[in-house]
Structures are given as C-alpha cells and as structure tokens.
PARO-971521 format. One record per residue (C-alpha): y, x, z. Coordinates in steps of 0.5 Angstrom, whole numbers, plus 2048, in hexadecimal, padded with zeros to 3 digits. Each point is the difference from the previous one (the first is absolute). Example, Ala and Ser with C-alpha at 12.3 -4.5 7.8 and 13.67 -1.06 7.14 Angstrom:
2
<site py="7F7" px="819" pz="810"/>
<site py="807" px="802" pz="7FE"/>
***
This chain:
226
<site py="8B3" px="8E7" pz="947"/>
<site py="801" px="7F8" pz="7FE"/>
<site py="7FA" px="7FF" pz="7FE"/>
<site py="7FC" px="805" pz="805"/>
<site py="802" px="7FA" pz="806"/>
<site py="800" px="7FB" pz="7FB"/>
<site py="7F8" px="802" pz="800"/>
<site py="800" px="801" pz="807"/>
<site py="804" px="7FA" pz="803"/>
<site py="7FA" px="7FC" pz="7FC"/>
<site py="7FB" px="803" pz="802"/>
<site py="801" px="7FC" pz="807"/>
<site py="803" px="7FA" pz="7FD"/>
<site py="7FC" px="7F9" pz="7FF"/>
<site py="805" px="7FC" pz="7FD"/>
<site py="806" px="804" pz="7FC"/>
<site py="806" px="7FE" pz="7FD"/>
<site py="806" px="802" pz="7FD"/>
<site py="807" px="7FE" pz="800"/>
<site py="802" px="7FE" pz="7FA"/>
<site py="808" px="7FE" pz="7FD"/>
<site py="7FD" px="804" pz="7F9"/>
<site py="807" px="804" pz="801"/>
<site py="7FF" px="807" pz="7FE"/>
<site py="7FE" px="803" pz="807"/>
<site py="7FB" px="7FA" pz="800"/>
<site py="7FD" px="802" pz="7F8"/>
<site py="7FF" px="806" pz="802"/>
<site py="7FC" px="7FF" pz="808"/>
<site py="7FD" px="7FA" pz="7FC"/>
<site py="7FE" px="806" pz="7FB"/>
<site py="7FE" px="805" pz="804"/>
<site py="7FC" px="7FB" pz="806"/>
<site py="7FC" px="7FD" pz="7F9"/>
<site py="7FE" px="807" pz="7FE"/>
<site py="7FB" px="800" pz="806"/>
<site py="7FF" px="7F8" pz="801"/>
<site py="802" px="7FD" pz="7F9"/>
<site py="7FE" px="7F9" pz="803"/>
<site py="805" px="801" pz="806"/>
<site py="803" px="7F9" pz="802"/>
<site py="809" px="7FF" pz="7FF"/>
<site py="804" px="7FD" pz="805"/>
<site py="807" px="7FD" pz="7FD"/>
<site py="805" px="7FD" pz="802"/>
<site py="805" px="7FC" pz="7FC"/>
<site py="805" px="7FA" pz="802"/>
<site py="7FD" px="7F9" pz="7FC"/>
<site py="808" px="7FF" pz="7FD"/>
<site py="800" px="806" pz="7FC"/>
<site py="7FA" px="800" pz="7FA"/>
<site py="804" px="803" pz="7FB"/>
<site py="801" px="807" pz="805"/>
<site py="7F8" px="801" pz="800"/>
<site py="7FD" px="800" pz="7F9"/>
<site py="7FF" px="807" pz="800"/>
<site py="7FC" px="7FF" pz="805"/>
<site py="7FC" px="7FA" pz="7FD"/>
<site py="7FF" px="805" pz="7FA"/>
<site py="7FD" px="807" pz="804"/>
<site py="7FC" px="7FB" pz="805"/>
<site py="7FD" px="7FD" pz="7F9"/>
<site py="800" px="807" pz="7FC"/>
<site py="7FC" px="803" pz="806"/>
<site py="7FC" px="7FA" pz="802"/>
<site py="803" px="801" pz="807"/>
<site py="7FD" px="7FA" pz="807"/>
<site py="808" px="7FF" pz="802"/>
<site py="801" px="7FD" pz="807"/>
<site py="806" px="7FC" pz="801"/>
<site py="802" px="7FE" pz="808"/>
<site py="806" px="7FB" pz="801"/>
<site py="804" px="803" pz="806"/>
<site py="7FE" px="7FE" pz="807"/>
<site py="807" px="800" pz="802"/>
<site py="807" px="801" pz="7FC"/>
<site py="807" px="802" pz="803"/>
<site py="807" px="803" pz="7FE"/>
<site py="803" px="806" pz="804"/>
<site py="807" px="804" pz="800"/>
<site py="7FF" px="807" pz="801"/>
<site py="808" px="803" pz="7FE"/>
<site py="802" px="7FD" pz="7FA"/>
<site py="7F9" px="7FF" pz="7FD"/>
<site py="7FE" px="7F9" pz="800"/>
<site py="7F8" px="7FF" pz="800"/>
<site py="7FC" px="7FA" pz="7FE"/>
<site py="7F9" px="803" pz="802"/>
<site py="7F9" px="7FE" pz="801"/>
<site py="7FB" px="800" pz="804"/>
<site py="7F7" px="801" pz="7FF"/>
<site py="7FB" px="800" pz="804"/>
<site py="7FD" px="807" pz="800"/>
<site py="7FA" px="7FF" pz="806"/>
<site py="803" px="7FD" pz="807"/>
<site py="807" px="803" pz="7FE"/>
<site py="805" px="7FE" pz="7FB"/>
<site py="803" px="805" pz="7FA"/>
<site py="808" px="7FE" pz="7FE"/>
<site py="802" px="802" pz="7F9"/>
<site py="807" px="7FE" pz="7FE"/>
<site py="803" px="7FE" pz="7F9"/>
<site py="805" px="804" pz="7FD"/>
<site py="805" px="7FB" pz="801"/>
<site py="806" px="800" pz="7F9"/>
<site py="806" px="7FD" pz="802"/>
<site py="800" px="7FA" pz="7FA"/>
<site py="806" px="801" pz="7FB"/>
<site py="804" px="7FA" pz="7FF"/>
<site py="7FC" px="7FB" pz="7FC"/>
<site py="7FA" px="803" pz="800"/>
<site py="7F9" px="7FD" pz="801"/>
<site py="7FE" px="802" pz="807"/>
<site py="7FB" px="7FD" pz="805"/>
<site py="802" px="7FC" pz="806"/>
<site py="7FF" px="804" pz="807"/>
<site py="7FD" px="7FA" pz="803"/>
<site py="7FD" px="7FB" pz="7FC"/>
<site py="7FD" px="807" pz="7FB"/>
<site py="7FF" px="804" pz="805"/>
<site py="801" px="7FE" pz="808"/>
<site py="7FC" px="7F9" pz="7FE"/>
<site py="7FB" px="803" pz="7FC"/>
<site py="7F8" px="7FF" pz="803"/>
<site py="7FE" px="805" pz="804"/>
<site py="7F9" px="801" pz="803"/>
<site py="7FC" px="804" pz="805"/>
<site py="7FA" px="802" pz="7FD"/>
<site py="7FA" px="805" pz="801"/>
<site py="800" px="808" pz="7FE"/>
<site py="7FA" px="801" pz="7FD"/>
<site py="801" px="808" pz="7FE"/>
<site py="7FF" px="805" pz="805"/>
<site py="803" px="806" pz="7FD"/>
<site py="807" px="800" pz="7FB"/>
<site py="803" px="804" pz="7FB"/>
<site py="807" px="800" pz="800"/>
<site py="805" px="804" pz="7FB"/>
<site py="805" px="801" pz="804"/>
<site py="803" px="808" pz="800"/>
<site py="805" px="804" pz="805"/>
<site py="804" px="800" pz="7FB"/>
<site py="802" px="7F9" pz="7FF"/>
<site py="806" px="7FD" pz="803"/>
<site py="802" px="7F9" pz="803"/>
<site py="806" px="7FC" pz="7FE"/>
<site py="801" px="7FE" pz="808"/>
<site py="7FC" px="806" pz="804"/>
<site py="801" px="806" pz="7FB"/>
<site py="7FB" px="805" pz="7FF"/>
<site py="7FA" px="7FE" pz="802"/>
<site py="7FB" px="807" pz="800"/>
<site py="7F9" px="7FE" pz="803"/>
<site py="7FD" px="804" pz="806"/>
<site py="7F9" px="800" pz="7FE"/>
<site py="7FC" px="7FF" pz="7FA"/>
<site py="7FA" px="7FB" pz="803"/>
<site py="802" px="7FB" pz="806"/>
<site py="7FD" px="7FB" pz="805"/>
<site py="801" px="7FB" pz="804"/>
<site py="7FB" px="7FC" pz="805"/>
<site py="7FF" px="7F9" pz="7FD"/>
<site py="802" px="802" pz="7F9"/>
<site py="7FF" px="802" pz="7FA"/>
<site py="801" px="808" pz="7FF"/>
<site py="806" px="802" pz="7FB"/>
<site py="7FE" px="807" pz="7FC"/>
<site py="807" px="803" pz="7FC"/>
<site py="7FC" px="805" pz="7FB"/>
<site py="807" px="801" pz="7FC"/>
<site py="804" px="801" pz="806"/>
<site py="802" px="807" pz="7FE"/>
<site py="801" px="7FF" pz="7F9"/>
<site py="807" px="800" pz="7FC"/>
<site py="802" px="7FA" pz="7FC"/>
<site py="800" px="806" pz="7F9"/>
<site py="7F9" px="802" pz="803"/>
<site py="7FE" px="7F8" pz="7FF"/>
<site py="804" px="7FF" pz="7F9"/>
<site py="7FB" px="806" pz="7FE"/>
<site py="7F9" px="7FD" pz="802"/>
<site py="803" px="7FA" pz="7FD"/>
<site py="801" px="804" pz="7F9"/>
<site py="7FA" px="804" pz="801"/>
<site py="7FB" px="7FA" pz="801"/>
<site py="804" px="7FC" pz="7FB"/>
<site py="801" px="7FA" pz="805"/>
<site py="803" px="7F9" pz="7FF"/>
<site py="807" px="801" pz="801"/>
<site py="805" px="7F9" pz="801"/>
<site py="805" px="802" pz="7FB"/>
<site py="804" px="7FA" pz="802"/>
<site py="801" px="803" pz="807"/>
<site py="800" px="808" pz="7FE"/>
<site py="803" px="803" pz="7FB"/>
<site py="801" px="808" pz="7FE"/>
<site py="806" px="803" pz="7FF"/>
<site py="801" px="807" pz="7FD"/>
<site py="7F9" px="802" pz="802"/>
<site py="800" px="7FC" pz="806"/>
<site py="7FD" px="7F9" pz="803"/>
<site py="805" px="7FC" pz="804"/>
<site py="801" px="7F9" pz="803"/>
<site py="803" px="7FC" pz="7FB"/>
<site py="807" px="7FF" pz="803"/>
<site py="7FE" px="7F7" pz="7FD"/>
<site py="7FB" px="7FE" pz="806"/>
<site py="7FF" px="7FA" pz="7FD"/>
<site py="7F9" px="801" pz="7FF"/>
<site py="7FE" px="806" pz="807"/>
<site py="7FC" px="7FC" pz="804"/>
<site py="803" px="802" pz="805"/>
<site py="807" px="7FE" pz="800"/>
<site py="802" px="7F9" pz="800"/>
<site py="806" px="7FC" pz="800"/>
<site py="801" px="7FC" pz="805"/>
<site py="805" px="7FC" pz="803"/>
<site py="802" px="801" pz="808"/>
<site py="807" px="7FD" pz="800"/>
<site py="7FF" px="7FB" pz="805"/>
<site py="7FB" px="803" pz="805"/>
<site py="805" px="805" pz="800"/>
<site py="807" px="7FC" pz="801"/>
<site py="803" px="800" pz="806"/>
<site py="800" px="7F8" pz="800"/>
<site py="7F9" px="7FF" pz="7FE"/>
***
C-alpha cells in the first residue's frame, strides 16, 4: 500500500523529495520511495555545531550516492509547553514555515553542551527558496512527541495552497513493522543510535550520538532575573 501511493503521488510531481534524518523511519521511506524513483533527492537538516552525531548519515548518502540538501533555518526559537522546554527551528516549505523542535537534554553537571544563545539562538539563519513541490515524510500515527504527545495523522497526503505537498506513506505502519522491513531489506542501521535488546531494536538510553537530541543549556533564558 506504501509504495502503491508512493507510485501514484509521483506521477503528478515534478520536483519530489524526502525528508531524511537517516533514523529508521527515515531508511526505511527513503528505501521504499528509492524503490520507484532511485535518483529521488534528500532533504536533511542537522545543526552545524554537532558533526559527530551525523556520520551515519554521511556513510549511507555516500553508500547509496544520494543528491542531499541541506537548508539553514528561516527562523529559530524556544517555546515552553508544560514542563517540556524546546529549542526548535523553523524551514521554509513554500510560502510557510515548518517548525522542528530539538530534543533538548537537560546537560549533567560538567558535561560538554551547546550554549542556547550563541549555539543555537544566535546561529545563522536564512530564508530561502522551496524548489520541491512534492514531499515524503516518514512521520506515523503511532509516533509520540515529548511535549504534544500522540501525534496520529489524519490523512496520508496533505496540501496546502503556496506549499509544497506533504505525502506519509508509513502513516499506519507500527514501529515493529518498520524494524521488520529493515531486517528484511537489509538496511543500514545506526548501531550507536539503536541497539537490540532480547530480540528487539530499541533507542539506546546514551543519545550522545541520536541526531535528534541535543544537550543544551537554557538556564538563563529561563531564570527568573535574566
């Protein structure tokens, strides 16, 4: 069924992309979408303060010779929700913008961690042009947020005017149906990032290389004086 829309939803696109952060969901949408259009371009976005967290990615797109794009942030910000504080950023994706927050880790005590403003706050950004007008995303219903939760997604394909369109095809897909097709397929796996316990693929509990998570400071953008 993935790949029946994946097949349909090109057959009006010109310009078609996939969102890429070479996690697993990601492997396995870029897999599936690379099956009907190998030459399928990757967008991926990483912070420019942490090379170390992306040489998994660097190997794959060199492995499977893969045209990566790489966009600054239009905008950048730090929201609270509850007690979740995030650092997050903003993209172009057409005439609107697409906010992706960081995990945010609560450095330890004498850690090495990136500084909120001058790391991340004070970081260039950059509005720039959207050329793709169709986008696959490997975001599933069953994929929760730290500070919104469940986050289960209404419909496969969705468009909006002056933007590019957004396609799901792993939208009903469980996270042991995606470690199966990795299996299968024999797909790269980020080995310093997942690890398989008793049977099972897990998050390793160190995410001091998950691409994802970061450990920022934010103690005086959240001190009562500063």
């Amino acid at each position: 069924n993935s790949r029946t829309l994946i097949k349909h939803q090109l057959e009006t696109s010109k310009f078609p992309v996939v969102f890429c952060s070479f996690g697993k969901d990601s492997m396995v949408l870029l897999h599936l979408v690379r099956s009907v259009f190998p030459e399928v371009p990757v967008v991926f976005y990483k912070e420019p303060t942490s090379a170390g967290k992306y040489r998994f990615a660097q190997q794959v797109a060199e492995e499977w010779d893969l045209i990566v794009h790489t966009f600054a942030p239009a905008n950048v910000g730090l929201q609270q929700i509850g007690e979740v504080v995030e650092f997050y950023n903003s993209y172009q994706i057409g005439k609107d913008l697409m906010n992706l927050a960081l995990n945010r880790i609560e450095p330890k005590p004498g850690e090495k961690c990136l500084c909120g403003i001058l790391d991340f706050l004070m970081k260039p950004v950059a509005v720039s042009t959207f050329p793709f007008d169709l986008a696959f995303h490997g975001h599933k219903s069953c994929d929760t947020d730290p500070a919104y939760g469940n986050l289960k997604l209404k419909q496969e394909v969705f468009e909006s005017k002056g933007n590019a369109k957004f396609v799901f095809p792993l939208k009903d897909w469980t996270d042991e149906e995606i470690w199966d097709y990795t299996e299968k397929y024999n797909l790269p796996i980020h080995t310093e990032r997942y690890e398989k316990v008793e049977g099972k693929w897990q998050n390793k509990a160190d995410k001091t290389f998950n691409p994802d998570c970061f450990p920022l400071c934010a103690k005086c953008l959240l001190s009562k004086e500063s």
